[in-house]
Phi, psi and omega in degrees: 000313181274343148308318174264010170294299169276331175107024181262162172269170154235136179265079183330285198307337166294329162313287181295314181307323184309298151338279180330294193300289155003267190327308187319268179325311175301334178293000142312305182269357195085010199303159178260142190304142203272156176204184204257129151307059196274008183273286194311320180300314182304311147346283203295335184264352160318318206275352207078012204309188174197308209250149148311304167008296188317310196301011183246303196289335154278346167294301186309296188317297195266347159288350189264308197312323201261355156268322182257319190261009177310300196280015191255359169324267198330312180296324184299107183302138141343295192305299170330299155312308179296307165341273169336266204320315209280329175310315206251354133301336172282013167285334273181318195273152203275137149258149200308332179299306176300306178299341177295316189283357160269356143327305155318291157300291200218066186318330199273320162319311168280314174299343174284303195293321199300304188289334154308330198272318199278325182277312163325281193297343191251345197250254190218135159353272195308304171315317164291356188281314196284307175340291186324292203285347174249031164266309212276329155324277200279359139299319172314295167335294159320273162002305196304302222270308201269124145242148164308110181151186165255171145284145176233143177256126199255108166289108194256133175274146158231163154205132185072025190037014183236331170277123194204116183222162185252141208205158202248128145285170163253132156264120185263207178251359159268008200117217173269157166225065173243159198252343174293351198252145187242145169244000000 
């Protein structure tokens, strides 16, 4: 998402090793296991970050913050907080033109994302997680059982009695289906 906001390519696999190693090392120090920030990232590009650089100035930030500022923390509503994030996050969310074209591509698809997107927001994370994925299983499943295609049938063509080629038609179940063609 934020590759195509700015227009960069992204290397899945650098994320994830980096992560990975994160995780590795951390279990040495006791450390709590590390994940990708899509809040905070959303946050730095709201502010205009450009550079890695920021990660030193949001480290100073949030160590002054968890040592001088802790009580002043307490006043701060949820609801406030949550405010931000969601602001510097709306960006980062599908406009109706896009969820449209996914409606286009794949209506059954989309309705699978529209209820994940809706049990997420009214239920729980994990409840939408599970939803998606045995919606998107037994679509799958269907797909599997019903696939999509023909039978092909091997046609021997003539012309002029002299010319003769074998050519595969789709077969239906009253036969072929072009009807000028004899099998």
């Amino acid at each position: 998402a934020f590759g195509r906001v700015n227009g960069y390519k992204i290397n899945p696999n650098q994320e994830l090793i980096a992560i990975g190693v994160t995780n590795t090392l951390g279990t040495i120090f006791h450390a709590y296991p590390a994940t990708g920030s899509f809040s905070r990232s959303a946050l730095k590009l709201k502010s205009g970050v450009r550079t890695p650089l920021a990660g030193i100035f949001t480290a100073m930030v949030v160590i002054v913050a968890l040592y001088g500022l802790t009580p002043a923390f307490y006043w701060i509503p949820s609801a406030g907080l949550s405010a931000v994030i969601i602001h510097a996050v709306a960006d980062l969310v599908a406009s109706p033109s896009q969820a449209f074209s996914y409606w286009r591509v794949s209506p059954l698809e989309f309705l699978i994302w529209l209820a994940a997107v809706l049990v997420t927001v009214f239920s729980s994370i994990e409840n939408g997680i599970y939803i998606s994925i045995s919606a998107s299983f037994a679509l799958l499943l269907v797909r599997v059982a019903h696939p999509r295609g023909y039978f092909l049938g091997k046609v021997t063509l003539t012309r002029n009695s002299t010319e003769s080629r074998e050519v595969f038609v789709p077969l239906r179940k009253d036969g072929v289906t072009n009807q000028y063609v004899k099998v």
